[in-house]
GUMIVO-609383 format. One record per residue (C-alpha): residue number from 0; residue in one letter; z, y, x. Coordinates in Angstrom, 2 decimals. Layout:
R  num  residu  z  y  x
R  NUM  A  Z  Y  X
...
//
This chain:
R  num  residu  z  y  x
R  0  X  8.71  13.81  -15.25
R  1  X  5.85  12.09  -13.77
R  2  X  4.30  10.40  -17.16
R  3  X  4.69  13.34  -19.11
R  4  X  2.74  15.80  -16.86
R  5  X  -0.17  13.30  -16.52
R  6  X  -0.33  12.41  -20.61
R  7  X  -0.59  15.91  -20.59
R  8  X  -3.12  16.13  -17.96
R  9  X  -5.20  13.60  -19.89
R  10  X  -5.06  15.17  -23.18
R  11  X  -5.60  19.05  -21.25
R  12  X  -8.28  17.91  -19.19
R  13  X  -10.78  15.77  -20.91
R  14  X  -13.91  17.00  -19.97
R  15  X  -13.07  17.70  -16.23
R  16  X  -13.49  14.14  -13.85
R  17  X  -10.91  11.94  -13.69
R  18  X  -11.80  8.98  -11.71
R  19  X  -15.17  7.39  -10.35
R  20  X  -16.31  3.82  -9.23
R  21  X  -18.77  2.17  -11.40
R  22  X  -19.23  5.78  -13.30
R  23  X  -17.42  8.36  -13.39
R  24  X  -14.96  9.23  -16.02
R  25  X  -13.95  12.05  -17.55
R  26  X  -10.36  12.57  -18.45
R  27  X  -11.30  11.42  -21.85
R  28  X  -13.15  8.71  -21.15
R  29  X  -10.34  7.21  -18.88
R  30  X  -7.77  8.22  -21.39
R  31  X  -9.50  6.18  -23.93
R  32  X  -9.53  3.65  -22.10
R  33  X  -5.48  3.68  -21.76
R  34  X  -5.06  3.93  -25.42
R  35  X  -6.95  0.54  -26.25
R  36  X  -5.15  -1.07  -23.67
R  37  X  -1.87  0.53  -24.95
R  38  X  -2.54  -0.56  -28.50
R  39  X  -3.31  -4.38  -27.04
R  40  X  0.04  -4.57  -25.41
R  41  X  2.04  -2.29  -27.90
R  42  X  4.23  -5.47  -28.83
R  43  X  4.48  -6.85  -25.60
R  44  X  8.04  -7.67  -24.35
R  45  X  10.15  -4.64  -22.02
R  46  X  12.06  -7.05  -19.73
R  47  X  8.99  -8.92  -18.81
R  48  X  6.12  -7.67  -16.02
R  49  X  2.85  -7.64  -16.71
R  50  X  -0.14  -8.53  -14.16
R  51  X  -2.84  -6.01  -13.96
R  52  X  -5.49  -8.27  -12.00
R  53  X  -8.98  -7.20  -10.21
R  54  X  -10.40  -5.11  -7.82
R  55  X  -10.35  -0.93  -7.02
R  56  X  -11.66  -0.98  -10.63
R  57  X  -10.85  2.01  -13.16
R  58  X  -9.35  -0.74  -16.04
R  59  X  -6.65  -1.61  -13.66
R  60  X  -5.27  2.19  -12.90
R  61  X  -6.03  3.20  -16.76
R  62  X  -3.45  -0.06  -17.45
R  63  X  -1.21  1.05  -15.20
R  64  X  -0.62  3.73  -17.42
R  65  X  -1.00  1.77  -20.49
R  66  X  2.56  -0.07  -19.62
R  67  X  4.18  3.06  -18.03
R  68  X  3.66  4.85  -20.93
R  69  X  5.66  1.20  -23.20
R  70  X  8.27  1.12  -20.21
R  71  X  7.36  -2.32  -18.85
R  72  X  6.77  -3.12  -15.31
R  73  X  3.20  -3.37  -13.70
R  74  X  2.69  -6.10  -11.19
R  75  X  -1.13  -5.41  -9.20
R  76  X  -2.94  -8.28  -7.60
R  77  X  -6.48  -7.39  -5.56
R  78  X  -8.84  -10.80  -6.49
R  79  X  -9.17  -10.95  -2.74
R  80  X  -5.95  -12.37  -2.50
R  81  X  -6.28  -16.33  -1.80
R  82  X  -5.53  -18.02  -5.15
R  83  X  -2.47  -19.77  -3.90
R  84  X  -0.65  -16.22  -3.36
R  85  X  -1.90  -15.09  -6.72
R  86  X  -0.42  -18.33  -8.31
R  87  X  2.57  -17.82  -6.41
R  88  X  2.94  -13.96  -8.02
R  89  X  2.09  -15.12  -11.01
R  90  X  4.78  -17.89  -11.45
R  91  X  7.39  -15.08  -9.89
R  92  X  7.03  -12.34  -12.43
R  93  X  6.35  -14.76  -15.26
R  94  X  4.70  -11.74  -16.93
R  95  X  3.83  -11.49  -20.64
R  96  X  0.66  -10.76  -19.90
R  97  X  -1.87  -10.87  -17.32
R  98  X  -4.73  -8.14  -17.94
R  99  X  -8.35  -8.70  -16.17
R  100  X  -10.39  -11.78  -15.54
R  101  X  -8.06  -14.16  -13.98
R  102  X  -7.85  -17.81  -14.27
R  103  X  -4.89  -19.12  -12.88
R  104  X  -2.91  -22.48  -13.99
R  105  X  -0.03  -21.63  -16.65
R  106  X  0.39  -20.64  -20.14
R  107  X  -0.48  -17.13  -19.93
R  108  X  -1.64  -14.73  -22.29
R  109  X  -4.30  -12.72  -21.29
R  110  X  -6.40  -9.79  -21.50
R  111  X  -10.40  -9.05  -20.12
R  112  X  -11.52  -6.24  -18.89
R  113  X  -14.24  -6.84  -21.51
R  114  X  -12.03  -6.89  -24.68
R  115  X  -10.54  -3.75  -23.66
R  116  X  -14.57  -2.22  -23.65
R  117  X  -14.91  -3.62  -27.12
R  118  X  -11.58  -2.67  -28.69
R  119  X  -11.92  0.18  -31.16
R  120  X  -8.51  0.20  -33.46
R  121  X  -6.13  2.42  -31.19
R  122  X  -4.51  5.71  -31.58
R  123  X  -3.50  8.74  -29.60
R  124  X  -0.16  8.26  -27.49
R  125  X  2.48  10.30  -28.62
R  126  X  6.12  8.93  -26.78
R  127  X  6.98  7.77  -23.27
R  128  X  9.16  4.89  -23.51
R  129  X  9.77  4.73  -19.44
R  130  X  13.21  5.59  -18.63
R  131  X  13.97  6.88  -14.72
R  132  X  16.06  3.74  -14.20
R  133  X  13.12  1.17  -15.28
R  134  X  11.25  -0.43  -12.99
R  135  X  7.99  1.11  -13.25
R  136  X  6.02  -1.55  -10.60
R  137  X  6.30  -4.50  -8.34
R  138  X  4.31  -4.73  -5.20
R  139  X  4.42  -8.10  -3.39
R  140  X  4.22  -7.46  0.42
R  141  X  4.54  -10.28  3.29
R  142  X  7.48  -12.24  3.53
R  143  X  9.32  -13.98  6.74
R  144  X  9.88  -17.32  4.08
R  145  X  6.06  -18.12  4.24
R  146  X  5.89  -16.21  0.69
R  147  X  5.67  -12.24  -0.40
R  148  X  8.65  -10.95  -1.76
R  149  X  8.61  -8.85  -4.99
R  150  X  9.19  -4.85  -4.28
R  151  X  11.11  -2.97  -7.28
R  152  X  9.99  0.55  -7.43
R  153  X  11.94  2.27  -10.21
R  154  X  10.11  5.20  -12.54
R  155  X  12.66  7.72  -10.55
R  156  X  11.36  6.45  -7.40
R  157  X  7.66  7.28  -7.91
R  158  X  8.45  10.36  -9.91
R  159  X  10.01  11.93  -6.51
R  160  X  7.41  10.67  -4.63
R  161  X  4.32  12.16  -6.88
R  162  X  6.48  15.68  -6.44
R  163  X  6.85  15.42  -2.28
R  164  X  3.27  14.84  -2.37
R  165  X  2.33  17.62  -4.38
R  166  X  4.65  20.13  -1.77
R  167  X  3.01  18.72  1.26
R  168  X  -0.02  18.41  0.35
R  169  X  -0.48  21.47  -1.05
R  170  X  -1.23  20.48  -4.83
R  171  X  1.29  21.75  -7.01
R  172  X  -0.84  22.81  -9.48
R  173  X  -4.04  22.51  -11.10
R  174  X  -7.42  23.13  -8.94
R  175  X  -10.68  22.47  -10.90
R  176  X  -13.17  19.83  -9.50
R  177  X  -10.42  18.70  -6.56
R  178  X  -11.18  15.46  -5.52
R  179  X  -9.13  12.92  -3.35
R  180  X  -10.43  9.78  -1.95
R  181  X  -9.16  6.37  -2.75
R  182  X  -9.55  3.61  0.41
R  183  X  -6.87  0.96  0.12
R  184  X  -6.70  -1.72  -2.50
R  185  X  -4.34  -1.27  -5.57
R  186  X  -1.83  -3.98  -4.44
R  187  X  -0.85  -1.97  -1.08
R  188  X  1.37  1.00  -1.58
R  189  X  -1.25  3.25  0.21
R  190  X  -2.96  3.20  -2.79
R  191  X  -0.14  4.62  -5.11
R  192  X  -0.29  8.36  -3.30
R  193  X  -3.80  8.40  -4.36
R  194  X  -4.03  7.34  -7.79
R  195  X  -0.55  9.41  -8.70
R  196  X  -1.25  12.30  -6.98
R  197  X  -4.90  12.82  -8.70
R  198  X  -3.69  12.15  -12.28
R  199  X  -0.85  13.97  -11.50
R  200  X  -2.57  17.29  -10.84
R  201  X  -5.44  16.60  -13.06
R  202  X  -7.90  15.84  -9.71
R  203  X  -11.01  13.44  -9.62
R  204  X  -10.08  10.16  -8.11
R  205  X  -12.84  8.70  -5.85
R  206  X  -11.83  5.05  -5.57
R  207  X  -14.17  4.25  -2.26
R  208  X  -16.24  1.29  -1.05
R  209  X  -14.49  -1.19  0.37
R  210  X  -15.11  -0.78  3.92
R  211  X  -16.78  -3.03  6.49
R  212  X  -18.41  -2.84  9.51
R  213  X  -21.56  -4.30  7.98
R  214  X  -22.41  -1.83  5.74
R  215  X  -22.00  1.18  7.37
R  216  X  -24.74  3.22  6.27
R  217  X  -23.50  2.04  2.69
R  218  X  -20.05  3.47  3.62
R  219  X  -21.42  6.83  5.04
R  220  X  -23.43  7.64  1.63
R  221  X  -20.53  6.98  -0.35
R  222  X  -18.39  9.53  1.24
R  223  X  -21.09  11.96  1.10
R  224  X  -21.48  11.11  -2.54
R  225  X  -17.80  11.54  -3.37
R  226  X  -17.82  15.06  -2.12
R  227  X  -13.81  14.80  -1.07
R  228  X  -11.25  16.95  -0.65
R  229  X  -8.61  15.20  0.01
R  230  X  -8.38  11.32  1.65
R  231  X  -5.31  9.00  2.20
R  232  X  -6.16  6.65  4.76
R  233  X  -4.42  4.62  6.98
R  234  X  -5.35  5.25  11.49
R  235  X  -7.36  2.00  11.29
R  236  X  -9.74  3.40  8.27
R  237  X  -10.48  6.87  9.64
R  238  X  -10.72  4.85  13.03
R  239  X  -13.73  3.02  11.66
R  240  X  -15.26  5.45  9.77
R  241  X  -15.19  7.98  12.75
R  242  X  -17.08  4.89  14.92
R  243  X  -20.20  7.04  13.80
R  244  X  -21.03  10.83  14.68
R  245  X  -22.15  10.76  10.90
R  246  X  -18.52  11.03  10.22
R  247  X  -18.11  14.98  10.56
R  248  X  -17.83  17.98  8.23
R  249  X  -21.64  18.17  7.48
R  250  X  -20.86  14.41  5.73
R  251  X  -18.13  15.79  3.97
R  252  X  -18.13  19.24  4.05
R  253  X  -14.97  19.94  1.49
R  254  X  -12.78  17.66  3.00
R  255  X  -9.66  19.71  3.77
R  256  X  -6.76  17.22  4.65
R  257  X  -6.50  13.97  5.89
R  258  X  -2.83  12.18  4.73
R  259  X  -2.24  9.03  7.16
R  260  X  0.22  6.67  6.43
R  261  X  1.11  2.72  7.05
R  262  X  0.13  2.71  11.03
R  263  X  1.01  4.47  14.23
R  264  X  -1.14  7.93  14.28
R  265  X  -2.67  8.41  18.33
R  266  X  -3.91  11.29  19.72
R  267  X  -7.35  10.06  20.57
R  268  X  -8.12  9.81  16.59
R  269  X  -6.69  13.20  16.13
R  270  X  -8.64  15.07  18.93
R  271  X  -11.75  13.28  17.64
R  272  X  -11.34  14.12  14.15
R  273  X  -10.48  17.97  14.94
R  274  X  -14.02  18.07  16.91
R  275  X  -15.51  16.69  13.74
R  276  X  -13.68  18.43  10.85
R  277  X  -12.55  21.86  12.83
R  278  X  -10.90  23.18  10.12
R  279  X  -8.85  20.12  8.38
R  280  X  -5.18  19.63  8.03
R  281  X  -3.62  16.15  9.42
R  282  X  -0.77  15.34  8.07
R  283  X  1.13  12.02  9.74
R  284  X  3.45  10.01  7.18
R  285  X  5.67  7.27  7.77
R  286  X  7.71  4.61  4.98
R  287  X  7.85  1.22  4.37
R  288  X  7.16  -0.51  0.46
R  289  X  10.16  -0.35  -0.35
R  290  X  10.92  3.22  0.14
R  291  X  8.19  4.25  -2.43
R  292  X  4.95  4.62  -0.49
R  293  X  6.28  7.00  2.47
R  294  X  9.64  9.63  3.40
R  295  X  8.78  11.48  5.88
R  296  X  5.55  14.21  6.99
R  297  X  4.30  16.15  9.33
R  298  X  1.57  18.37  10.46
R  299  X  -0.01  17.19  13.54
R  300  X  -1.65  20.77  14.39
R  301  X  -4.97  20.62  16.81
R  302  X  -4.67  20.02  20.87
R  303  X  -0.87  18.48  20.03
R  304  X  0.49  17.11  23.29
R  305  X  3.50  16.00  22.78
R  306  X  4.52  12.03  21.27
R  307  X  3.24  12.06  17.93
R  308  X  6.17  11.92  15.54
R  309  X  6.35  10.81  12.30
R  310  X  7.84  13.44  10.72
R  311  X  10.50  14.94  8.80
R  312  X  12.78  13.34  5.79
R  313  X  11.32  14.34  2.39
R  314  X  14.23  16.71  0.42
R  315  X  16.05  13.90  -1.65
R  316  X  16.34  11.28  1.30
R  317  X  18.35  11.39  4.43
R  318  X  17.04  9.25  7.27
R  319  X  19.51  8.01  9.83
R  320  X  19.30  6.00  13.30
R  321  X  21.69  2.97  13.38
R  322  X  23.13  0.14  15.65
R  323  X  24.58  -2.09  13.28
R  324  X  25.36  0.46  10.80
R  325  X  27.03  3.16  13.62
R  326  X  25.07  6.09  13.63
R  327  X  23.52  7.08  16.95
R  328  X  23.30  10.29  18.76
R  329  X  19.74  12.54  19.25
R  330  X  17.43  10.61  21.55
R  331  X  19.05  7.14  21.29
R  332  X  16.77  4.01  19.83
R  333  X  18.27  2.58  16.59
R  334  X  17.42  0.82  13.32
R  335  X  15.80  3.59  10.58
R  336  X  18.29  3.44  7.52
R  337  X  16.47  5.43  4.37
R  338  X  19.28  6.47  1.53
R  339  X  17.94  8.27  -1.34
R  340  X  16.29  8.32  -3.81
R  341  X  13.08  6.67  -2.46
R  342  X  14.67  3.24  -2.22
R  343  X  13.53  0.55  -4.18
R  344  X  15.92  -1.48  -6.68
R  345  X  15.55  -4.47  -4.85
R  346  X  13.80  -7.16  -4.00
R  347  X  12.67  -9.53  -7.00
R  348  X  14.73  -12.16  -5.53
R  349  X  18.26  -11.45  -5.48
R  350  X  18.74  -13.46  -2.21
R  351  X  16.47  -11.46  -0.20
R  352  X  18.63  -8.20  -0.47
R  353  X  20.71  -8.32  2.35
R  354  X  18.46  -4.92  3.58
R  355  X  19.30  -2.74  0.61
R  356  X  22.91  -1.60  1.29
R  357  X  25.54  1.30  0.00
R  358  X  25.53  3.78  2.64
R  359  X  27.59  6.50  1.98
R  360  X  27.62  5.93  -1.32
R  361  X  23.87  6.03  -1.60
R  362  X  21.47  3.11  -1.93
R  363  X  19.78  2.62  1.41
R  364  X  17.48  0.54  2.87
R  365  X  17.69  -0.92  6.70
R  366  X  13.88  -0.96  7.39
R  367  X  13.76  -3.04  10.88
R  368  X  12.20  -0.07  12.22
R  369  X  12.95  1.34  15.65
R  370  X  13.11  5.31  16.17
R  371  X  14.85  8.08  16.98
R  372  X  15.28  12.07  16.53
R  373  X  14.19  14.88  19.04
R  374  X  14.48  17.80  17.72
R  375  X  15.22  17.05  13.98
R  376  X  12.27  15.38  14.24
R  377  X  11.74  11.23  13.76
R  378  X  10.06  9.10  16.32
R  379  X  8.41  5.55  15.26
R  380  X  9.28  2.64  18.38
R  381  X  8.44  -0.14  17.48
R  382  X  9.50  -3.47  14.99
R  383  X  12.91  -5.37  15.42
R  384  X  11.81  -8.21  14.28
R  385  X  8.29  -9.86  14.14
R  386  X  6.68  -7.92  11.51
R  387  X  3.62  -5.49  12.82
R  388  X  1.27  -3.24  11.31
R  389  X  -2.33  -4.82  11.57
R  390  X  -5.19  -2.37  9.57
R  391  X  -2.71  -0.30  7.66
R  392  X  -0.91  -3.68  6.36
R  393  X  2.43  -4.59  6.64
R  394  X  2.38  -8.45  8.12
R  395  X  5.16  -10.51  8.77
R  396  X  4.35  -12.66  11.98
R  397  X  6.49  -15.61  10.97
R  398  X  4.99  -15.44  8.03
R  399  X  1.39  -16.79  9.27
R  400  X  3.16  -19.15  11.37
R  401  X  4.64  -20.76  8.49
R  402  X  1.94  -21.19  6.17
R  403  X  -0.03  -22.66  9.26
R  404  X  2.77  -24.70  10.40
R  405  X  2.22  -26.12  6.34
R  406  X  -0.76  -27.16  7.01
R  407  X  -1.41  -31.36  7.24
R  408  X  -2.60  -32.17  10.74
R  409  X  -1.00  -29.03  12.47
R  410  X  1.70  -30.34  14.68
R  411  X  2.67  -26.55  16.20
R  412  X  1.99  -22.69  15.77
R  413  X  2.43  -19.63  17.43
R  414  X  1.74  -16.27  16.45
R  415  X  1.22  -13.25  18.42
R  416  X  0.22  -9.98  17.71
R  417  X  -1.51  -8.79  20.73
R  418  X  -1.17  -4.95  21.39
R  419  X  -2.64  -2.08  23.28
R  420  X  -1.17  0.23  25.87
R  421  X  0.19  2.26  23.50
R  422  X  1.65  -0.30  20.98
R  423  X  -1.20  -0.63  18.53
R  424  X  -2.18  -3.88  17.04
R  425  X  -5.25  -5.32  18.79
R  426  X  -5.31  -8.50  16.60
R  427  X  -3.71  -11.29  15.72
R  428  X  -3.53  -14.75  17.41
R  429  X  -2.36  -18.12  16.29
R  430  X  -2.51  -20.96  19.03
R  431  X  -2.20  -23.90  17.08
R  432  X  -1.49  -27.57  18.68
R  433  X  -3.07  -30.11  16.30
R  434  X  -2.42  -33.74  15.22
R  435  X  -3.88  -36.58  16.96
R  436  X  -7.36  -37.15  15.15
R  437  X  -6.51  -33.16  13.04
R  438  X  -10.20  -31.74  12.05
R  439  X  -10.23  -28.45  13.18
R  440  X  -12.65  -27.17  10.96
R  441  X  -10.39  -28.54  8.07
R  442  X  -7.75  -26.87  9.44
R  443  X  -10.01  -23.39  9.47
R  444  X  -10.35  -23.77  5.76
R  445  X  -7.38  -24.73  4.53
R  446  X  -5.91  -20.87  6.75
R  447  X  -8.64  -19.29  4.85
R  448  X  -7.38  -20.60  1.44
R  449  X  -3.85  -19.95  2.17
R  450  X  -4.15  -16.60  3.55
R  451  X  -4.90  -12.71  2.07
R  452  X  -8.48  -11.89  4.44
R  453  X  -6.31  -9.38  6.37
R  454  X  -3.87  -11.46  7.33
R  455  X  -6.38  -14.29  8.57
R  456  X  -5.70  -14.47  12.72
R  457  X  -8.08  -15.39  15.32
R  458  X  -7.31  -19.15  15.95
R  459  X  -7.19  -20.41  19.64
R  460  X  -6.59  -24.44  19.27
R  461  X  -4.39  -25.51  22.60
R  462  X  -2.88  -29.25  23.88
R  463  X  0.81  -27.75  24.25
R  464  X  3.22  -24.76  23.85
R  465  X  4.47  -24.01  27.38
R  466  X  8.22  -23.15  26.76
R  467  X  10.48  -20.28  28.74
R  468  X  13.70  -22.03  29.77
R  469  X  16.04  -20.98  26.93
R  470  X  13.62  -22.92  24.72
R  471  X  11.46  -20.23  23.31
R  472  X  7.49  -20.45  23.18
R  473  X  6.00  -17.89  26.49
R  474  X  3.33  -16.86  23.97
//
């Protein structure tokens, strides 16, 4: 399974590069690095989580490993997070550990980044403790309660996800200096394709600069620099990149394929990244967190006319179209239902289950999704509900709303995600109506502190919320 081919890889490979951000790493460098942090949390209990904390850096991934390889669960927070969410993980998962510099109220035992550097009594790693039932992470994504909700991703999960991605990407086996790009932080999903995918096929893993539109000469040399092959991005990313001609195949002349996932793929991206990279292979991806990164692919071949679809069901998953829970015909719009063996365990909670069902005697999972088939192939709609794809994130709508509508001296909130012809999140609005005598700028902050950066809407302050006549806000 998954763990055993990369402790292998790590062991077979350790003078070929691993992973780069501050350095790069050799395979024995990074695997070095698992083995202290294996030997600190040797003793460390199975049934609780432990929180790997920080940013994009190569500790994090390499401890990862370290509790795969003990079969406990990994919980990731990005330090961009706003502390209250972080305290609000952290008092979920309880863990028995929290690994990186974090300082967060509790009595929690912890672990630097530092005293991993410094530790020097560990040994090799000789047994895999993981069994394909354990849960081998949690990933917190937004919640419609005001609070994220804990996603159970189970060692069997990820282990058939690693092997799809080797089929469609191409990699199922060994290429020497093959390098794939790393853009999204380590607590979004988008990010587990990437890190898996290299240390599962013994590639370099180029963990990027974070993007922004300030620094784009900063951004440009780093993709030169990484010399890619490979980069899993979400439409937004490659959107910005590609704002500059410098984003073209003198740039980055290796880069082969482009994986997209977490957004609705358009054609005007695709045309403009063909004229840039002539020869690439674009390869459109859809799935939610709790279906283990993504379950379906395609490849979107150059001058495509037709609706862009999202693919085709990876082997050990069927995808259906539903109306509560009657399957419809070719062509019709329904709920996506995923059964397989993508789906999640669960939710952390137990009371927020109510969208992971028996389906034919498989586990499935009722996304909210709206598609349908043409052709054997699956077509993305739109949401059911008020959750939207903003930037390659997953954001419950109701969600802002209620941690604004927390706020002293906020009276009423709306939130609307305003969209493009073609469906595609603009941005995101809150019209808030304050208290008599409310501070605005107070209220500003107190979003700020509440609120992960991406999830941070423009705010438009109004006297009133004009109401339709059943009662409902007509923003």
């Amino acid at each position: 399974m998954l763990l055993n081919d990369i402790l292998e890889n790590l062991k077979a490979y350790s003078s070929e590069k691993c992973c780069k951000h501050d350095k790069q790493y050799t395979y024995g460098e990074f695997y070095e690095i698992v083995c202290k942090v294996y030997e600190l949390i040797k003793d460390a209990p199975k049934d609780k989580p432990i929180v790997v904390y920080g940013h994009k850096e190569v500790y994090m991934i390499a401890s990862f490993l370290a509790c795969s390889f003990l079969g406990i669960a990994y919980v990731p927070i990005d330090k961009m997070m706003s502390k209250e969410r972080v305290k609000f993980i952290i008092d979920s998962v309880n863990p028995s550990f929290i690994i990186g510099d974090c300082s967060v109220n509790g009595d929690y035992k912890t672990i630097s980044f530092n005293q991993i550097e410094e530790y020097y009594n560990y040994e090799d790693i000789v047994r895999i403790d993981m069994k394909p039932e354990d849960v081998y992470y949690i990933l917190f994504t937004s919640g419609t309660s005001g609070n994220p909700k804990g996603v159970m991703v189970t060692y069997e999960n990820i282990d058939s996800c690693v092997k799809w991605l080797k089929r469609i990407s191409g990699l199922e086996s060994h290429i020497d200096n093959y390098t794939i790009y790393n853009q999204a932080v380590f607590s979004f999903d988008l990010s587990v394709a990437d890190i898996y995918l290299s240390l599962a096929t013994g590639s370099n893993h180029y963990i990027g600069e974070d993007i922004s539109i300030l620094k784009f000469q900063k951004l440009y040399d780093d993709l030169k620099t990484s010399n890619s092959n490979m980069m899993i991005l979400t439409p937004s990313s490659a959107e910005l990149m590609a704002t500059d001609y410098q984003f073209n195949q003198t740039l980055m002349p290796h880069l082969n394929q482009i994986l997209f996932c977490g957004e609705r793929l358009t054609h005007k991206l695709v045309d403009k990244l063909y004229q840039r990279f002539p020869d690439i292979k674009i390869i459109n991806s859809y799935g939610p967190t709790e279906a283990t990164f993504a379950v379906t692919s395609i490849d979107i071949p150059k001058d495509y006319k037709d609706i862009i679809p999202i693919g085709y069901p990876k082997d050990d998953v069927e995808i259906l179209i539903v109306d509560n829970m009657i399957p419809k015909s070719e062509g019709e719009v329904g709920e996506i239902l995923i059964t397989g063996k993508s789906v999640a365990k669960g939710y952390l909670d137990d009371n927020n289950n109510s969208k992971f069902i028996m389906y034919n005697g498989k586990k499935g999972y009722l996304t909210g999704d709206l598609g349908f088939y043409k052709d054997n192939k699956l077509y993305f709609v739109s949401r059911k509900d008020t959750q939207v794809k903003y930037k390659g994130y997953r954001i419950e709508l109701s969600d802002i709303e209620n941690n604004i509508l927390s706020i002293d001296g906020v009276r009423n909130c709306k939130v609307k995600a305003e969209k493009s012809d073609s469906e595609e999140v603009k941005r995101i609005i809150a019209y808030i109506v304050l208290e008599e005598n409310a501070d605005a700028s107070k209220i500003k902050e107190s979003i700020s502190n509440k609120l992960p950066q991406y999830m941070i809407p423009t705010l438009q302050f109004v006297d009133s919320l004009s109401l339709t006549l059943n009662g409902k806000s007509e923003i």
